[in-house]
C-alpha positions as CSV (number, residue, x, y, z in Angstrom):
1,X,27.5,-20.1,48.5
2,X,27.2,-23.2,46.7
3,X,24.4,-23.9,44.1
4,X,21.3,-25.9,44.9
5,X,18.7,-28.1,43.5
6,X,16.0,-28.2,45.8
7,X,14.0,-28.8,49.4
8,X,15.5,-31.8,49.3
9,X,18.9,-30.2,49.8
10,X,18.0,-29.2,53.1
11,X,19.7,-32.8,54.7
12,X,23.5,-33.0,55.8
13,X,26.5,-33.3,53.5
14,X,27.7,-37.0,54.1
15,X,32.1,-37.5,54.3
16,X,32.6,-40.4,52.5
17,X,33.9,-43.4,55.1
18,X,32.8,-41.2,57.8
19,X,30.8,-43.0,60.6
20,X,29.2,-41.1,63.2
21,X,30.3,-42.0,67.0
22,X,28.5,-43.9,69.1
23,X,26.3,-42.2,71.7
24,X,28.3,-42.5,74.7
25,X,26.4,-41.7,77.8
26,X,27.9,-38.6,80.1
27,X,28.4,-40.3,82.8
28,X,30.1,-43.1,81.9
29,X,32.3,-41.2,80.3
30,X,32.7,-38.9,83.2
31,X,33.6,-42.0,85.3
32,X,36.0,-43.7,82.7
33,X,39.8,-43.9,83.1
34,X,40.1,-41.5,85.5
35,X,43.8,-42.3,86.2
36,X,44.1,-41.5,82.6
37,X,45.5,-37.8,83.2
38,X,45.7,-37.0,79.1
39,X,42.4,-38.0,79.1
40,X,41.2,-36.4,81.9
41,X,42.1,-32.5,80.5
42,X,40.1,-33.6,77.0
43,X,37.7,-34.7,79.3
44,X,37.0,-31.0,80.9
45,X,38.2,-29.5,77.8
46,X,34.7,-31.1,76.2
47,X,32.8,-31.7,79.3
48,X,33.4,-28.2,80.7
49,X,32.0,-28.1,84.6
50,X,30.4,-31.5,83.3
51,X,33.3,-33.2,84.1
52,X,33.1,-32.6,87.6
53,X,30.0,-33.6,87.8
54,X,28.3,-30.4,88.1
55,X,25.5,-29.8,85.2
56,X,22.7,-27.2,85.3
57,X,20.9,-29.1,82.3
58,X,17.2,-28.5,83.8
59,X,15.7,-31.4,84.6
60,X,12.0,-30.2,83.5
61,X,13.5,-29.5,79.4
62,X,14.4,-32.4,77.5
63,X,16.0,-30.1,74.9
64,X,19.6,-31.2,73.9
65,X,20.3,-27.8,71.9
66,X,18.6,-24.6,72.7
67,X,19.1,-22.4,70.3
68,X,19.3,-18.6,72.0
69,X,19.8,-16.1,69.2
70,X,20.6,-16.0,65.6
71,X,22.9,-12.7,64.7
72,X,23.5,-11.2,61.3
73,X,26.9,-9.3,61.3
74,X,26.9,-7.2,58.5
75,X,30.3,-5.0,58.1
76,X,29.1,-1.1,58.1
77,X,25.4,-1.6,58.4
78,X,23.7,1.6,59.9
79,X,21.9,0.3,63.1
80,X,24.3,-2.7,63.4
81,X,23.3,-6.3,63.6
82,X,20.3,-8.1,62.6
83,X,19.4,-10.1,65.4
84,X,16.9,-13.0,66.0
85,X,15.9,-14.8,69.6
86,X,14.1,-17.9,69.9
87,X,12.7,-17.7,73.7
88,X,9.3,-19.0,71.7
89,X,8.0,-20.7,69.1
90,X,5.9,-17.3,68.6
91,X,9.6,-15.9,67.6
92,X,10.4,-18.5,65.4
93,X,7.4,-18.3,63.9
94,X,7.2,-14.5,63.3
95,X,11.3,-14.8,61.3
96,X,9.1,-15.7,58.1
97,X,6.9,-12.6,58.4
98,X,9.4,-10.0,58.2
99,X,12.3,-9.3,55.9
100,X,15.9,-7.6,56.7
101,X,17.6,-5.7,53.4
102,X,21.5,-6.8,52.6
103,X,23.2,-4.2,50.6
104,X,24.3,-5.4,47.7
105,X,28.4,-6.6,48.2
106,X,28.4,-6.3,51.5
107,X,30.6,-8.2,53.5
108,X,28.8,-10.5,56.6
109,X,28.9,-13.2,59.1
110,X,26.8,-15.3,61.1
111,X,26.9,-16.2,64.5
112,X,24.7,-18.0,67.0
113,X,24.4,-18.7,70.7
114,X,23.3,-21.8,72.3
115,X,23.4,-23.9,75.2
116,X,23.9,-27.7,75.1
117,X,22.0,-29.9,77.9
118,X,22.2,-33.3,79.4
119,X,24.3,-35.1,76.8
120,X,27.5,-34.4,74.3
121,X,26.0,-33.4,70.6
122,X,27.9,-34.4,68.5
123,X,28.4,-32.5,64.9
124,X,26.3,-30.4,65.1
125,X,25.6,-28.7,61.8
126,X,23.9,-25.3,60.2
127,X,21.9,-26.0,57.5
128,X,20.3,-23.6,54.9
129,X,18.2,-22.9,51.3
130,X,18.2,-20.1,49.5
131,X,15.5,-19.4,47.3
132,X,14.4,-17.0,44.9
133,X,10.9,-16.7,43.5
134,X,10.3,-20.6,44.7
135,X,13.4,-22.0,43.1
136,X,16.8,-22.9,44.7
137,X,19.7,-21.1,44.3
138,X,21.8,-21.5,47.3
139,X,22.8,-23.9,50.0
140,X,25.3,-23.6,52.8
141,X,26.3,-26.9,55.2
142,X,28.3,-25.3,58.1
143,X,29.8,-27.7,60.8
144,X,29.8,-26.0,64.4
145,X,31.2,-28.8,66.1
146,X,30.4,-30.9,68.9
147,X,29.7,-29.5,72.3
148,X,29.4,-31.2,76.2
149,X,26.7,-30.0,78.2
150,X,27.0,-26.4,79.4
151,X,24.3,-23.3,79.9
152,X,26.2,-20.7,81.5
153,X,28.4,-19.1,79.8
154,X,26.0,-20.3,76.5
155,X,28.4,-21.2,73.5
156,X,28.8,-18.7,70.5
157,X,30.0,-19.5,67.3
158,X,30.7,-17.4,64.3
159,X,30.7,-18.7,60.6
160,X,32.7,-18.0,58.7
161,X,35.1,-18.2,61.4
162,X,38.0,-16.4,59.1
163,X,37.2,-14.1,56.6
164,X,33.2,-12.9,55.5
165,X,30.6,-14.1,53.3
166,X,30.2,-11.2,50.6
167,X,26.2,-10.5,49.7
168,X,25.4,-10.7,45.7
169,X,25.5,-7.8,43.3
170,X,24.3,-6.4,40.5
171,X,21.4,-6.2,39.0
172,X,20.2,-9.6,38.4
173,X,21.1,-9.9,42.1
174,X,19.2,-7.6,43.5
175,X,15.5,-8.7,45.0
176,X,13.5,-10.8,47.2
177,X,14.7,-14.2,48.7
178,X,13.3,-16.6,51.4
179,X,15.7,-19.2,53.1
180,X,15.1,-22.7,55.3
181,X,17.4,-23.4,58.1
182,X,17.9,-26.4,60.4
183,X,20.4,-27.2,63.3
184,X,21.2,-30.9,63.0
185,X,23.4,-33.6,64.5
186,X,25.4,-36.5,64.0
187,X,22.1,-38.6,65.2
188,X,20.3,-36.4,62.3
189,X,18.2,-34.8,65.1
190,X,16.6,-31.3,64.2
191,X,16.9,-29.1,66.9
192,X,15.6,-26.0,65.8
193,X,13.8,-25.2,62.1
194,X,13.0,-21.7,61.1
195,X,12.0,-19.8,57.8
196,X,13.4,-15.9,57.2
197,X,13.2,-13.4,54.4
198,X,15.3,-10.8,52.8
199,X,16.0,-8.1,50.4
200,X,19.3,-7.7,48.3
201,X,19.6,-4.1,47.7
202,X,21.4,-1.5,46.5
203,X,21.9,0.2,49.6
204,X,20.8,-0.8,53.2
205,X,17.3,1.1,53.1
């Protein structure tokens, strides 16, 4: 995790001479070049079933990113993963009242399911603060990618995608901690915010 300075933290990391794409509209991009057969396989390889024309983006939800479920896999925890769904704001809302425990070293990923509707997102990011009695001491700015429409089968991604994140230790470590997370695009849209809790310890209970 790298160091941080404050709320303010909590925006993208900016690539220097990097310039976001242009919103391109689904269709038209369905409909483009379609002689082109190179570009017709990246097309279905980003569009999925979009490509074809056939979306199940529900007409009654504007949502571009539904986030489904937040998972915390931690490597040998009794009771296996710590897992979070967002079917309401009620279960968004009740992350900041409850806390998991992290032993102390552990070793742990993250991985979250989604669905994408009516139009490509593009860079889509996973953004979060650490903090520890009200002062910053972590930030992490994960890139998922970018994603066509699709709802079934949802997309799951799991960060790190090689390796594991390893938990703090010692003493100084251990102890309360409250973190701010945001899902954010290229078009600096927030599509989902939430606030969590939890305990670094020196074993899981």
């Amino acid at each position: 995790m790298a160091s941080g300075g404050g709320e303010e933290d909590l925006t993208p990391e900016q690539t220097p001479g990097y310039v976001p794409p242009a919103a391109v509209d689904i269709n038209d991009l369905i409909n483009k070049d379609n002689d082109d057969e190179s570009l017709r396989r990246y097309k279905e390889q980003l569009l999925g079933a979009a490509a074809s024309g056939a979306t199940t983006s529900p007409a009654d939800d504007p949502r571009r990113v539904v986030i489904d479920e937040m998972r915390i896999i931690c490597e040998g925890r009794p009771g296996g993963d710590i897992v979070y769904t967002f079917k309401s704001a009620d279960d968004v809302a009740a992350m900041s009242k409850t806390s998991f425990t992290l032993k102390e070293g552990c070793n742990y990923k993250i991985q979250v399911t989604f669905r994408v509707h009516h139009q490509i997102v593009s860079g889509l990011k996973y953004l979060t603060q650490v903090y520890r009695k009200g002062l910053s001491v972590a930030k992490e700015n994960t890139m998922l990618g970018s994603f066509g429409p699709q709802d079934e089968p949802a997309y799951v991604v799991t960060f790190p995608r090689r390796d594991w994140e390893v938990a703090p230790s010692g003493m100084l470590a251990r102890g309360h901690y409250t973190a701010k997370s945001k899902y954010v695009d290229d078009d600096n849209q927030t599509h989902l915010a939430y606030e969590y809790a939890f305990d670094i310890k020196k074993d899981w209970e």
